[in-house]
Predicted model as a PDB file, atoms N, CA, C, CB and O in Angstrom, pLDDT in the B-factor column:
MODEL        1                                                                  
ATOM      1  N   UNK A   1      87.147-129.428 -48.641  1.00 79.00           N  
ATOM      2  CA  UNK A   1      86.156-130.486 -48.658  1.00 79.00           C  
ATOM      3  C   UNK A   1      84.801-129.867 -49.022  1.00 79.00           C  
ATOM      4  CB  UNK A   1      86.095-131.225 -47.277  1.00 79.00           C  
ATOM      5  O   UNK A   1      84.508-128.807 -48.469  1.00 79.00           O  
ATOM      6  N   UNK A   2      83.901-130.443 -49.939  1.00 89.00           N  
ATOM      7  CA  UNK A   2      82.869-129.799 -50.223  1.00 89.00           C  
ATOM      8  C   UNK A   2      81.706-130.601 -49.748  1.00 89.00           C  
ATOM      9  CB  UNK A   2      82.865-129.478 -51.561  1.00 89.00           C  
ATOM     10  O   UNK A   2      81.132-131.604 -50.172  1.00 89.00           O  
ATOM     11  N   UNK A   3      81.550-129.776 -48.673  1.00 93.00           N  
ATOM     12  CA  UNK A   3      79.911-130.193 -47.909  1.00 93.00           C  
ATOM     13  C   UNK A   3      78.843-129.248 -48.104  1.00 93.00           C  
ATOM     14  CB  UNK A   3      79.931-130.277 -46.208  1.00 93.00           C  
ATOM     15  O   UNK A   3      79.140-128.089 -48.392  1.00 93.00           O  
ATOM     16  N   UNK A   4      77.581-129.608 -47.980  1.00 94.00           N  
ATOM     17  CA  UNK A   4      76.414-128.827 -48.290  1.00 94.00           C  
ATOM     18  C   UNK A   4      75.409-129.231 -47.785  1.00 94.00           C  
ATOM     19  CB  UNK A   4      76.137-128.692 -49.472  1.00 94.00           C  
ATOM     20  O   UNK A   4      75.335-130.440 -47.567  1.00 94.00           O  
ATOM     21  N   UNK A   5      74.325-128.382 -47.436  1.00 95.00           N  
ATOM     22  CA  UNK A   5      73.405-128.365 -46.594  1.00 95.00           C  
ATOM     23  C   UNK A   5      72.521-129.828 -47.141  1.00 95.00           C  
ATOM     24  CB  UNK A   5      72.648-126.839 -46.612  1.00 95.00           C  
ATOM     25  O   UNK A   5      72.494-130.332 -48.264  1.00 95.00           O  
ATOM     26  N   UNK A   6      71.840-130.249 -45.874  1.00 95.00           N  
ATOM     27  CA  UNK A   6      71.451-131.446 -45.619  1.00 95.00           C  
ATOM     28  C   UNK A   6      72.046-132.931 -46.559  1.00 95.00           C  
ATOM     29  CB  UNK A   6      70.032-131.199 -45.717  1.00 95.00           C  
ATOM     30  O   UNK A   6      71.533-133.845 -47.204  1.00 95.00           O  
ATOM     31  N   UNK A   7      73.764-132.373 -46.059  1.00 96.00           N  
ATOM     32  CA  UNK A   7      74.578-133.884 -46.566  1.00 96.00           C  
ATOM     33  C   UNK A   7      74.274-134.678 -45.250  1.00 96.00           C  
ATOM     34  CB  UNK A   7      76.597-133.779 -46.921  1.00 96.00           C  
ATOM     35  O   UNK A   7      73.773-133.955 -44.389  1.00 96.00           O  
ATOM     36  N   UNK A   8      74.456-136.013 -44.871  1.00 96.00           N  
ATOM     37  CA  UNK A   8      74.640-136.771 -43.953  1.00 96.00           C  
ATOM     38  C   UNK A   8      76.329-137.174 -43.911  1.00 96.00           C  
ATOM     39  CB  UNK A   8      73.635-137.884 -44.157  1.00 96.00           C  
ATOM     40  O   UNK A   8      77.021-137.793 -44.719  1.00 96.00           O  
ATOM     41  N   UNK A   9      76.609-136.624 -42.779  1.00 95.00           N  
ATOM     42  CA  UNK A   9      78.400-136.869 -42.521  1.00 95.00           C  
ATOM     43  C   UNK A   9      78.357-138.311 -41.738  1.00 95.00           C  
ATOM     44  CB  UNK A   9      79.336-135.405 -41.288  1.00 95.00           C  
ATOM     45  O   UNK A   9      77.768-138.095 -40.678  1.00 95.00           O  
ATOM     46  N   UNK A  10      78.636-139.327 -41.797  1.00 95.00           N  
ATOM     47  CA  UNK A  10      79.527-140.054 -40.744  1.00 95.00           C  
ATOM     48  C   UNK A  10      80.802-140.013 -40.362  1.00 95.00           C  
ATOM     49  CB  UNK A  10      79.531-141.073 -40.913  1.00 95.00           C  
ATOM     50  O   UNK A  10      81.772-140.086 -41.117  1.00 95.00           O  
ATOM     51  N   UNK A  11      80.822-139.879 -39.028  1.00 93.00           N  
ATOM     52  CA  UNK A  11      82.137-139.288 -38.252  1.00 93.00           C  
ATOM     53  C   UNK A  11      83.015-140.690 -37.698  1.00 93.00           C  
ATOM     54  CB  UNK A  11      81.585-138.166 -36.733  1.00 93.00           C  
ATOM     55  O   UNK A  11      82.370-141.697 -37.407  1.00 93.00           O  
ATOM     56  N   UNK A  12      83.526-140.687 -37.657  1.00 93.00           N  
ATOM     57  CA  UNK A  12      84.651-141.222 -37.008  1.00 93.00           C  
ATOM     58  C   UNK A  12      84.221-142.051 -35.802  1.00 93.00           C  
ATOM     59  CB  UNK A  12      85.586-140.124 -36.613  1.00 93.00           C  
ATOM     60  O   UNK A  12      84.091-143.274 -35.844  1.00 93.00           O  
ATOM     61  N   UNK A  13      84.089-141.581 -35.133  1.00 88.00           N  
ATOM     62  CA  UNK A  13      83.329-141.217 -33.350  1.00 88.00           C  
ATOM     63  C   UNK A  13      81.992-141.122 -33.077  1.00 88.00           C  
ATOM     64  CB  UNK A  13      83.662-139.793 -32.725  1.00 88.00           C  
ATOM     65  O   UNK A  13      81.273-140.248 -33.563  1.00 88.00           O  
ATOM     66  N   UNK A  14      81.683-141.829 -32.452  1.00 87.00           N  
ATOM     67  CA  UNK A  14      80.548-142.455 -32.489  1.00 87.00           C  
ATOM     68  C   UNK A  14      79.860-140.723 -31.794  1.00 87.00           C  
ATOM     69  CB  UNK A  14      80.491-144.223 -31.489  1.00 87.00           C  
ATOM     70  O   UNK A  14      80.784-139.921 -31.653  1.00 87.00           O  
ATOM     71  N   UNK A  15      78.258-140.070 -31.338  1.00 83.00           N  
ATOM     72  CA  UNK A  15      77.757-138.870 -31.083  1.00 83.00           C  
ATOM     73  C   UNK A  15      77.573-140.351 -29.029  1.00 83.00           C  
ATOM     74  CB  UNK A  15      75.915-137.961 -32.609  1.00 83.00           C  
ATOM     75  O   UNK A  15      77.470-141.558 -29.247  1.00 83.00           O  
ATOM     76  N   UNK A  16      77.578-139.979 -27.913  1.00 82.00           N  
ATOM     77  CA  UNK A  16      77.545-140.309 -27.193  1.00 82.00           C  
ATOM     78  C   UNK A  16      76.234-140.455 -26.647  1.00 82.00           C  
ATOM     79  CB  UNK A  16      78.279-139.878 -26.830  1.00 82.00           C  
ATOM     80  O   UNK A  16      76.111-140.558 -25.427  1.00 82.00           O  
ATOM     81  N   UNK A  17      74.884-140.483 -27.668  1.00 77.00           N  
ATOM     82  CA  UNK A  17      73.494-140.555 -27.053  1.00 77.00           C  
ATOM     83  C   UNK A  17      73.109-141.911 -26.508  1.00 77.00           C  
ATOM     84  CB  UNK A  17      72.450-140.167 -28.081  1.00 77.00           C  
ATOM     85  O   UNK A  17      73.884-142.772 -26.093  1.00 77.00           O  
ATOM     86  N   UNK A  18      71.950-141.960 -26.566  1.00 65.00           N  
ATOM     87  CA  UNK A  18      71.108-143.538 -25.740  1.00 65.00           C  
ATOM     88  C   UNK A  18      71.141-144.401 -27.251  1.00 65.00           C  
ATOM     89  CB  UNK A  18      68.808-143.243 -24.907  1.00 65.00           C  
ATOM     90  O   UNK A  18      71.077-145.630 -27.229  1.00 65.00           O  
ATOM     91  N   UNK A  19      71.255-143.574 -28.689  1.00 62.00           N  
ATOM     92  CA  UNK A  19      70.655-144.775 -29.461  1.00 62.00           C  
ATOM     93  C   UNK A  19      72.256-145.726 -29.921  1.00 62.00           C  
ATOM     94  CB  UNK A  19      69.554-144.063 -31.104  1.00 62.00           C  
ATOM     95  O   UNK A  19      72.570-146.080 -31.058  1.00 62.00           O  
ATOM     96  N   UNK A  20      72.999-145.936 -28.706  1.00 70.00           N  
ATOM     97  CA  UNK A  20      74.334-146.979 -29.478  1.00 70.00           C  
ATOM     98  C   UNK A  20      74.862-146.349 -29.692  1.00 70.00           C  
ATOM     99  CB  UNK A  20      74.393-147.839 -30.612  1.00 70.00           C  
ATOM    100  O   UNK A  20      75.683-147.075 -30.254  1.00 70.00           O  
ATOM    101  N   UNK A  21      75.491-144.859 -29.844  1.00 70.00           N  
ATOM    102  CA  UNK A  21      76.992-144.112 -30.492  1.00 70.00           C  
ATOM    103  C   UNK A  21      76.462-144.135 -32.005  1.00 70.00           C  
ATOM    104  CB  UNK A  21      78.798-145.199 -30.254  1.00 70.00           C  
ATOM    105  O   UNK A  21      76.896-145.106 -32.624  1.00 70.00           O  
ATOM    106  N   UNK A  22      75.569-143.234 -32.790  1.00 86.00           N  
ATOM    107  CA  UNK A  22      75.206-143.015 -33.589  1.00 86.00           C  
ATOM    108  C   UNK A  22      76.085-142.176 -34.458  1.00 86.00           C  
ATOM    109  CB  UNK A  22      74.246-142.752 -33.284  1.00 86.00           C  
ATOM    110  O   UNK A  22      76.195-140.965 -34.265  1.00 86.00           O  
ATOM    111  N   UNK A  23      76.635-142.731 -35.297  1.00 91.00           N  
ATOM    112  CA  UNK A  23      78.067-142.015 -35.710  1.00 91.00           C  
ATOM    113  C   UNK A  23      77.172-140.986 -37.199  1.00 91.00           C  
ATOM    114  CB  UNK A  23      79.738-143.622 -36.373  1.00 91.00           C  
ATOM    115  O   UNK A  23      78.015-140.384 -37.863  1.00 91.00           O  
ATOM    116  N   UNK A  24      76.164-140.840 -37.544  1.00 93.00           N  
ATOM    117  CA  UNK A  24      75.826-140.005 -38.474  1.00 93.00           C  
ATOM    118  C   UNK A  24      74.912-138.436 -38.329  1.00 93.00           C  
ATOM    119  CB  UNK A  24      75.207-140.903 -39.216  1.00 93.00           C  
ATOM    120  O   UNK A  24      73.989-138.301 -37.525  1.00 93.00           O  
ATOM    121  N   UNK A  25      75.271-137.597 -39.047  1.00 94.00           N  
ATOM    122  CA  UNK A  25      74.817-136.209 -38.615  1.00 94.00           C  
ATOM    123  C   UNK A  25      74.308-135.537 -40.039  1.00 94.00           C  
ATOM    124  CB  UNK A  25      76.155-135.279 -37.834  1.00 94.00           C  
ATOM    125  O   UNK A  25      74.824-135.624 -41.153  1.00 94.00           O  
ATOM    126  N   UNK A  26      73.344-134.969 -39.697  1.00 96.00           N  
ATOM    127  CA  UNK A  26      72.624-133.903 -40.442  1.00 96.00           C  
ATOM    128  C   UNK A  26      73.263-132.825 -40.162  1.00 96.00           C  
ATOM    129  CB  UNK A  26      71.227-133.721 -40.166  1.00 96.00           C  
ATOM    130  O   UNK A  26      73.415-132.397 -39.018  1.00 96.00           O  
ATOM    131  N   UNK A  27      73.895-132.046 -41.690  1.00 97.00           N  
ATOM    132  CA  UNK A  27      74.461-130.944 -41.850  1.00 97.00           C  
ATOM    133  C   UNK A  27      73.149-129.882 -41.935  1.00 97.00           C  
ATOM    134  CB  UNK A  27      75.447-131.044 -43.087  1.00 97.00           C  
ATOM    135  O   UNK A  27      72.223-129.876 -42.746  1.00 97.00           O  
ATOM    136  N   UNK A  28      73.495-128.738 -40.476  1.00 97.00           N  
ATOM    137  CA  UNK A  28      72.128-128.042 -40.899  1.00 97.00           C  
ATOM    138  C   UNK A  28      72.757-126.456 -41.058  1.00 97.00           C  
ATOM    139  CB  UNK A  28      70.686-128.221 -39.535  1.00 97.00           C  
ATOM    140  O   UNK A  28      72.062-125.460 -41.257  1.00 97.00           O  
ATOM    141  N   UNK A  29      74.352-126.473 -40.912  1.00 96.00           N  
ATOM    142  CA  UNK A  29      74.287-125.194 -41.567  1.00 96.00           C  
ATOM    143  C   UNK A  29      75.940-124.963 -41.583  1.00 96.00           C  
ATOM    144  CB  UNK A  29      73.281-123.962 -40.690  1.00 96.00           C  
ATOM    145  O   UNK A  29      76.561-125.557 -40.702  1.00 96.00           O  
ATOM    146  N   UNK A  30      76.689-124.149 -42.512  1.00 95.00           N  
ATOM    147  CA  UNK A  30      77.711-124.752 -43.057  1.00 95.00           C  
ATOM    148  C   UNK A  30      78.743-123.217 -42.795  1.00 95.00           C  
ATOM    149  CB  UNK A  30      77.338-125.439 -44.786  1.00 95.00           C  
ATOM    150  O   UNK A  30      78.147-122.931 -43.833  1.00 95.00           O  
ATOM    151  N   UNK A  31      79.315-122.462 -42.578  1.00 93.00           N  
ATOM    152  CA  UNK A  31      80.338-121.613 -42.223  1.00 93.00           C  
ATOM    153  C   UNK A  31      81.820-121.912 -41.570  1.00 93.00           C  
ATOM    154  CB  UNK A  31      79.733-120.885 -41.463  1.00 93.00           C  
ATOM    155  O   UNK A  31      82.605-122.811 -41.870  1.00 93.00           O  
ATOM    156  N   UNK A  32      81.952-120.876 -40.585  1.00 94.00           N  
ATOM    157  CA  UNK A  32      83.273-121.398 -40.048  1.00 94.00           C  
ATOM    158  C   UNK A  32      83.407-122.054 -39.049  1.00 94.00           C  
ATOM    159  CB  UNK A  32      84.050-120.611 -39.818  1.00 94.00           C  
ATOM    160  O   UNK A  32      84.410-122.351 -38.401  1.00 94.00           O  
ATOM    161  N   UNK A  33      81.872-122.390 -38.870  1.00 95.00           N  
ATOM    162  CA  UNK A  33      81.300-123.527 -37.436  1.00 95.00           C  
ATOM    163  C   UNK A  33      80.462-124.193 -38.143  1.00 95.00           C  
ATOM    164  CB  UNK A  33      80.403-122.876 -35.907  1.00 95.00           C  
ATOM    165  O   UNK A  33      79.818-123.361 -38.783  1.00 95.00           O  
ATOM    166  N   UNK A  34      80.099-125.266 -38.392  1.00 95.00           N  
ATOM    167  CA  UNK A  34      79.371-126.305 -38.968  1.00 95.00           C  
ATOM    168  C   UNK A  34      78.425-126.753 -37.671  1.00 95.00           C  
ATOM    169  CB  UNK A  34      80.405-127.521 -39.613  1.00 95.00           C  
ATOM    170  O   UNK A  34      78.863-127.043 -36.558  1.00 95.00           O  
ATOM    171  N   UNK A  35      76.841-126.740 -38.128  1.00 97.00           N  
ATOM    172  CA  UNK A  35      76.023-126.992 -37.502  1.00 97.00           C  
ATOM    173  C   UNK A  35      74.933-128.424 -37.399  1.00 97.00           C  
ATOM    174  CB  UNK A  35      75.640-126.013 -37.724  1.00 97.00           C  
ATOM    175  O   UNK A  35      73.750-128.543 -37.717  1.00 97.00           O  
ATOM    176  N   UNK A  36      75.842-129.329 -36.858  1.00 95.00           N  
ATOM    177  CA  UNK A  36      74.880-130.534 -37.361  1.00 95.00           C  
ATOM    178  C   UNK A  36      74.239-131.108 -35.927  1.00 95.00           C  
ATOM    179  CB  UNK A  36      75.857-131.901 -38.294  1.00 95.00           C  
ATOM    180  O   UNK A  36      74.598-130.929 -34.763  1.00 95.00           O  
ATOM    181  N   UNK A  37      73.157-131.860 -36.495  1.00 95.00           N  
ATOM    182  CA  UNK A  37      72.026-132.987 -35.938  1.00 95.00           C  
ATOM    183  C   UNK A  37      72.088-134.406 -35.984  1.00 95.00           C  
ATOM    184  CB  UNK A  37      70.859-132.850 -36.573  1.00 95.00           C  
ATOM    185  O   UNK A  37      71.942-134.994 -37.055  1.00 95.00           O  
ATOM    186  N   UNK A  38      72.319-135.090 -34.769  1.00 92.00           N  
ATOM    187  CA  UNK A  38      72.399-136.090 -34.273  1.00 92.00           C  
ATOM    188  C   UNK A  38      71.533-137.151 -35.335  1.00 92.00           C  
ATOM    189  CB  UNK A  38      71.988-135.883 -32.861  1.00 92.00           C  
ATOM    190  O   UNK A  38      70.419-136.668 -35.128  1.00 92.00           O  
ATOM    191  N   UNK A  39      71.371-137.857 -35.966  1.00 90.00           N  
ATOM    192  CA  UNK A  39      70.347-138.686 -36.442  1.00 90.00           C  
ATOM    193  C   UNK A  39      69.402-139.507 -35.768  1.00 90.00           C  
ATOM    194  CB  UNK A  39      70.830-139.377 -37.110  1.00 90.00           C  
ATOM    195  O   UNK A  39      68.269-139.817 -36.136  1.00 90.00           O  
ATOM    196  N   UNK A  40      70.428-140.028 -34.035  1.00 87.00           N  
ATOM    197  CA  UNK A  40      69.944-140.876 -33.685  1.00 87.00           C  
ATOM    198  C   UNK A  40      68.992-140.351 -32.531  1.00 87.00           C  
ATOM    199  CB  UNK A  40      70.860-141.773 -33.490  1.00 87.00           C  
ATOM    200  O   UNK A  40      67.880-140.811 -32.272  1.00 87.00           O  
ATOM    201  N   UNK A  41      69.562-139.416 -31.954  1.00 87.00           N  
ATOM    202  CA  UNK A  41      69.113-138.938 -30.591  1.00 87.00           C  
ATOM    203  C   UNK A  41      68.237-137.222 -31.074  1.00 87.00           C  
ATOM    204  CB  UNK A  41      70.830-138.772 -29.350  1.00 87.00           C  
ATOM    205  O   UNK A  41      67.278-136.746 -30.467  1.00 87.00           O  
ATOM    206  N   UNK A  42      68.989-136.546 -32.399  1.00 90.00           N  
ATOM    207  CA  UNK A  42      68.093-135.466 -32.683  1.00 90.00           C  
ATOM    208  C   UNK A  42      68.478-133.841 -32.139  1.00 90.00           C  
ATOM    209  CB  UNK A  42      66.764-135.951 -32.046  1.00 90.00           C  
ATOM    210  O   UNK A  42      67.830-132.810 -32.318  1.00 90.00           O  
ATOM    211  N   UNK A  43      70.521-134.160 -31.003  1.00 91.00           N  
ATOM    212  CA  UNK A  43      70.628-133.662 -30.229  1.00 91.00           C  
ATOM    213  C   UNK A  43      71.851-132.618 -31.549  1.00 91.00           C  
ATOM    214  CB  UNK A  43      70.881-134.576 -28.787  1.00 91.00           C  
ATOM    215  O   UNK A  43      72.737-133.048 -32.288  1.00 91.00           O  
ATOM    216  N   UNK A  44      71.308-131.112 -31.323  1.00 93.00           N  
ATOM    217  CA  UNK A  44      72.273-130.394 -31.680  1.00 93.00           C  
ATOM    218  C   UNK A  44      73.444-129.402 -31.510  1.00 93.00           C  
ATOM    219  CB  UNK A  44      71.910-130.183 -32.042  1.00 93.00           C  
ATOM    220  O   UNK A  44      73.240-128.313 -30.973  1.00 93.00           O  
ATOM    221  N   UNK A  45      74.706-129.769 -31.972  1.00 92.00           N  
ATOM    222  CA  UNK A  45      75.756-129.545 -32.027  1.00 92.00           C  
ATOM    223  C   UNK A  45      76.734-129.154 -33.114  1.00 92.00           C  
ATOM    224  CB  UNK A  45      75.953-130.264 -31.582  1.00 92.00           C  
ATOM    225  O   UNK A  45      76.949-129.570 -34.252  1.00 92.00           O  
ATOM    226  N   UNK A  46      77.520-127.703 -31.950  1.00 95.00           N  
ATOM    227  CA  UNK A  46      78.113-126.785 -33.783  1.00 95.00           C  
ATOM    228  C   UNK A  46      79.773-127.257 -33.321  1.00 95.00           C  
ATOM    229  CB  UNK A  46      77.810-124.077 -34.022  1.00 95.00           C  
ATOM    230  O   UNK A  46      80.199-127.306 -32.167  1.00 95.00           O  
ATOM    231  N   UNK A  47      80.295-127.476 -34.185  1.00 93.00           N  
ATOM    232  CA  UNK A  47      81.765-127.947 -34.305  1.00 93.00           C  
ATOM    233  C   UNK A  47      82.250-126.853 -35.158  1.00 93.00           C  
ATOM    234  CB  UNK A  47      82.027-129.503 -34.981  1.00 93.00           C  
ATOM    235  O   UNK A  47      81.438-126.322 -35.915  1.00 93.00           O  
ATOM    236  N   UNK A  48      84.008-126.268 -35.125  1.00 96.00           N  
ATOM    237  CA  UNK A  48      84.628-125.472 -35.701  1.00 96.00           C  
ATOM    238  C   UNK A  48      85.189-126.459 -36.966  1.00 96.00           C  
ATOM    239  CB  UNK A  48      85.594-124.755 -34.727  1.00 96.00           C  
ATOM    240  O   UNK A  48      85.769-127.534 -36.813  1.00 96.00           O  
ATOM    241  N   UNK A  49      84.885-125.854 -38.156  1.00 94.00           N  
ATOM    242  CA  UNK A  49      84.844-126.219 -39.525  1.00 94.00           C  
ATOM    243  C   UNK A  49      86.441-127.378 -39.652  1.00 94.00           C  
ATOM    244  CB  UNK A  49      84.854-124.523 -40.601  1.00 94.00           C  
ATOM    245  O   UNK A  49      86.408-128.383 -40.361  1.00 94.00           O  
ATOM    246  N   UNK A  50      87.584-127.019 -38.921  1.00 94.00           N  
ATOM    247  CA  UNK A  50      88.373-127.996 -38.582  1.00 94.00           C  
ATOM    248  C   UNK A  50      88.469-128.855 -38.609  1.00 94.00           C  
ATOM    249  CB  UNK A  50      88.584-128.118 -38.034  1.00 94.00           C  
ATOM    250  O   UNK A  50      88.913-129.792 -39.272  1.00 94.00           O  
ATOM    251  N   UNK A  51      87.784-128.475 -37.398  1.00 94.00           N  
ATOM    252  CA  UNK A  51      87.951-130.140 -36.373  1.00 94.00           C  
ATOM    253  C   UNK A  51      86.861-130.800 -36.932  1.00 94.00           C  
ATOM    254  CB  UNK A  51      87.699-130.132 -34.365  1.00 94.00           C  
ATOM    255  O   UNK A  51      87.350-131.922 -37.068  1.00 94.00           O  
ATOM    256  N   UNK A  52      85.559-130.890 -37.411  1.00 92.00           N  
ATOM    257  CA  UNK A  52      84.836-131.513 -37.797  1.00 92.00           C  
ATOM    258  C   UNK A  52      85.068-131.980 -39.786  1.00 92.00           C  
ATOM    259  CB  UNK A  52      83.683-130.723 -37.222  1.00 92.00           C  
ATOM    260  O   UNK A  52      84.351-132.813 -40.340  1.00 92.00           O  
ATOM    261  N   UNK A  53      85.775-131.496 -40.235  1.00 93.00           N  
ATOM    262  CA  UNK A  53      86.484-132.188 -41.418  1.00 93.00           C  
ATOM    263  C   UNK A  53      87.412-132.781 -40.975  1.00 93.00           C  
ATOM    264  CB  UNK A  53      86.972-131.439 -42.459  1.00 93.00           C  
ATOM    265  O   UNK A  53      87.592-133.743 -41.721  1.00 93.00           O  
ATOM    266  N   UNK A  54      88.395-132.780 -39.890  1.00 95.00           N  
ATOM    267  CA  UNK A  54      88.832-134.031 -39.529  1.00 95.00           C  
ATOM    268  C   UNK A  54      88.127-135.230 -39.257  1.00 95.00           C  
ATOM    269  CB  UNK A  54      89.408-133.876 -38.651  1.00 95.00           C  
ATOM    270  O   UNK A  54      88.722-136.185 -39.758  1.00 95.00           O  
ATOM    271  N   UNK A  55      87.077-135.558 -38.651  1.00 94.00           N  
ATOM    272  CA  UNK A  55      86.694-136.649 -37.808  1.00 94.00           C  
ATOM    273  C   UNK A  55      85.348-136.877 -38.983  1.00 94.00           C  
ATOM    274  CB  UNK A  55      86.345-136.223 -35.889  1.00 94.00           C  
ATOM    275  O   UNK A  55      84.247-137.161 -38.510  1.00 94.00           O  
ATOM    276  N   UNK A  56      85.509-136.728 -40.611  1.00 95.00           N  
ATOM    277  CA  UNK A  56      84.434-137.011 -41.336  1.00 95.00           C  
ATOM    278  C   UNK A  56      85.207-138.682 -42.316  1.00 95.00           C  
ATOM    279  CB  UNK A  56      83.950-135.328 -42.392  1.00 95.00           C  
ATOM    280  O   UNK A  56      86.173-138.824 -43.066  1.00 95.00           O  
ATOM    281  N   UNK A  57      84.484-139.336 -41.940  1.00 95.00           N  
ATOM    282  CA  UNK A  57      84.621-140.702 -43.097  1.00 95.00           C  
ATOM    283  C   UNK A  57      84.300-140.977 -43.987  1.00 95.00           C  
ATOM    284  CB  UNK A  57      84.350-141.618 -42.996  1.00 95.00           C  
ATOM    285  O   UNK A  57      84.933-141.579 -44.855  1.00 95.00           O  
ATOM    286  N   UNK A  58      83.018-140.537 -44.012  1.00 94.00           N  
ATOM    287  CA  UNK A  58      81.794-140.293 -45.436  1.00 94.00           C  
ATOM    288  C   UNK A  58      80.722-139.088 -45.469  1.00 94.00           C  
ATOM    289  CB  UNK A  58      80.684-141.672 -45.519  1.00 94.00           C  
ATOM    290  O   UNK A  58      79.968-138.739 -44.561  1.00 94.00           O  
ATOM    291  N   UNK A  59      80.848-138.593 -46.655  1.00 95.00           N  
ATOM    292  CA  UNK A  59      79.897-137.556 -47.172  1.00 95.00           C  
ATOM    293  C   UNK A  59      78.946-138.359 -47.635  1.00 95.00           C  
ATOM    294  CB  UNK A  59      80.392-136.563 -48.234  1.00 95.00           C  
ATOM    295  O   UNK A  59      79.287-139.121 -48.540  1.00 95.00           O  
ATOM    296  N   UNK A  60      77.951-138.395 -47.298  1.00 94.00           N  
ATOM    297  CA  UNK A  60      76.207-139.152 -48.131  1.00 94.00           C  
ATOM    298  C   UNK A  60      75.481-138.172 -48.499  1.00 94.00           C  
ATOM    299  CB  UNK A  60      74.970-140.089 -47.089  1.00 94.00           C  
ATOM    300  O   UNK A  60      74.915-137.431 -47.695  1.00 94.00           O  
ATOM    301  N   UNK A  61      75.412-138.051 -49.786  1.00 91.00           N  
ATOM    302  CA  UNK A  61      74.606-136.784 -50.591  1.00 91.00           C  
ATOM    303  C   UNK A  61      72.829-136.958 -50.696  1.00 91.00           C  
ATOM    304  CB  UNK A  61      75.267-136.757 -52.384  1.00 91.00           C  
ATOM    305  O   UNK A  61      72.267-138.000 -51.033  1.00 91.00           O  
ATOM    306  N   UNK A  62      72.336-136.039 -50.427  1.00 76.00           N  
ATOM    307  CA  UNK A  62      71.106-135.735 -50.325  1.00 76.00           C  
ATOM    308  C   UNK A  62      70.262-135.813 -51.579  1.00 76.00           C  
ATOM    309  CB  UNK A  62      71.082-134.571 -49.793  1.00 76.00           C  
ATOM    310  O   UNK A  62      69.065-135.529 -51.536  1.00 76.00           O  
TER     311      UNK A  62                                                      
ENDMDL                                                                          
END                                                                             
């Protein structure tokens, strides 16, 4: 899957903050752990390159 720095992923699964289950993330850094940012809440979180190309629905290019 070809992702790249500051794509916007929407996931699957909603991120569990205050703004509603904000299902979109700022890609802020891309290896064998993917480092993204909450859109809604701002809160950051690294996922193993895996599991987080599983739970992607849409790539939105920058």
């Amino acid at each position: 899957m070809d992702i790249q720095l500051n794509d916007i992923l929407e996931m699957k699964k909603p991120h569990p903050c205050g703004k509603e289950g904000c299902k979109k993330f700022l890609v802020l850094r891309i290896g064998m752990d993917f480092r993204l940012r909450c859109e809604g809440c701002g809160h950051e979180v690294m996922l193993p390159r895996s599991k987080a190309e599983k739970n992607i629905r849409h790539v939105i290019r920058n």
